[in-house]
C-alpha positions as CSV (number, residue, x, y, z in Angstrom):
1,X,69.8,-100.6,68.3
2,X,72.2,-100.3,70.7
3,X,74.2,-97.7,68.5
4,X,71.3,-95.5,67.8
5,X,70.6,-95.3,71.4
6,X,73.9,-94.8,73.0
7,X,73.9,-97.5,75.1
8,X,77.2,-99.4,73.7
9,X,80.2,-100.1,76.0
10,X,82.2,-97.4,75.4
11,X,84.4,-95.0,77.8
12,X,82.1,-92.0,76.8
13,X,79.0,-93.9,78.1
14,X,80.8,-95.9,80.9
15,X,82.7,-93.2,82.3
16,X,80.2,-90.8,83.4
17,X,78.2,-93.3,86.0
18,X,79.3,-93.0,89.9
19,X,82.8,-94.0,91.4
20,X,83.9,-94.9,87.5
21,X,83.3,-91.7,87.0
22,X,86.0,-89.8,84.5
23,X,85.7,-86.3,82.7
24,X,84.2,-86.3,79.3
25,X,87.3,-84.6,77.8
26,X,89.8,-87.2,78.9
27,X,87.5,-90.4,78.3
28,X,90.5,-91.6,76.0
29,X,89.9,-94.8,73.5
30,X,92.4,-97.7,75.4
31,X,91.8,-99.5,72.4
32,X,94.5,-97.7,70.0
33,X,96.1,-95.8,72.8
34,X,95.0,-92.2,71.0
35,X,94.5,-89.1,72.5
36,X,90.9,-89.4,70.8
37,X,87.1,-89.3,73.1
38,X,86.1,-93.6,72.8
39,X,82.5,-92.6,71.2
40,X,80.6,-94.1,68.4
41,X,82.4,-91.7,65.6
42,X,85.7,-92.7,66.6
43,X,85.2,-96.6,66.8
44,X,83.7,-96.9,63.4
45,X,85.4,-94.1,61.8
46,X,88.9,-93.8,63.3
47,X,90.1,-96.3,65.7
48,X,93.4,-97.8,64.7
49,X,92.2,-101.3,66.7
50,X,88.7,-101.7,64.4
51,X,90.8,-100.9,61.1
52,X,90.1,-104.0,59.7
53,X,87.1,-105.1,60.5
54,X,86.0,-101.4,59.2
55,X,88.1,-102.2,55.8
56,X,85.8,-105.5,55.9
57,X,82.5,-104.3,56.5
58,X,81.9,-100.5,56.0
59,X,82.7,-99.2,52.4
60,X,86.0,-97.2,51.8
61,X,84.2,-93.7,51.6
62,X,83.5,-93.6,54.5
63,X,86.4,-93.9,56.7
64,X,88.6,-91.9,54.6
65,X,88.8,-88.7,55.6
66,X,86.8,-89.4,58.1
67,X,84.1,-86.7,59.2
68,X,80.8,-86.1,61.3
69,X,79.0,-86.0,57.5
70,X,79.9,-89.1,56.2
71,X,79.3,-90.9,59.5
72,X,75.7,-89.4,59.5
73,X,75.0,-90.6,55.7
74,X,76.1,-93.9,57.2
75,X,73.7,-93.7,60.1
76,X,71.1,-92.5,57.6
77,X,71.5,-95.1,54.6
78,X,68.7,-96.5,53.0
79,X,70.8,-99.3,51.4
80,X,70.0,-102.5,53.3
81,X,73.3,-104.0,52.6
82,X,75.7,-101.2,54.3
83,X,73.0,-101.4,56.8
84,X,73.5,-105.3,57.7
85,X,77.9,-104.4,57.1
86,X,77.4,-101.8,59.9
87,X,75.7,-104.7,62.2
88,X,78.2,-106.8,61.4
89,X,81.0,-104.2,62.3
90,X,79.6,-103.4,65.5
């Protein structure tokens, strides 16, 4: 739930709010030290830290070549078991 309603602990939520304020363009993930935006795409699609847990849970398609498609048919599956994996993950 959490996911679908942005509301997880990551820099592109948690760095918008007050004096922790940071611009969106440099709300870098300080889990794998990358120069990449620390939002929902990049956790379970990208990050370096989360490879594998991702290689455990989510299936191989994917994460390779990762893109803004797959992640949505992710998002969007009707198959209860990648559903529960994706849970798991996050």
């Amino acid at each position: 739930t959490k996911l679908r309603v942005s509301v997880l602990p990551l820099r592109i939520q948690t760095g918008r709010h007050g004096r922790n304020y940071i611009p969106r363009n440099t709300r870098y993930c300080l889990c794998c030290r990358s120069l990449d935006i620390e939002d929902e795409f990049h956790c379970i699609c990208i990050s370096y830290y989360f490879s594998e847990l991702r290689r455990k849970y989510i299936k191989r398609f994917y994460y390779t070549n990762p893109s803004f498609v797959k992640y949505h048919l992710l998002l969007r599956s009707n198959n209860k078991a990648e559903l529960v994996n994706l849970c798991k993950f996050i």
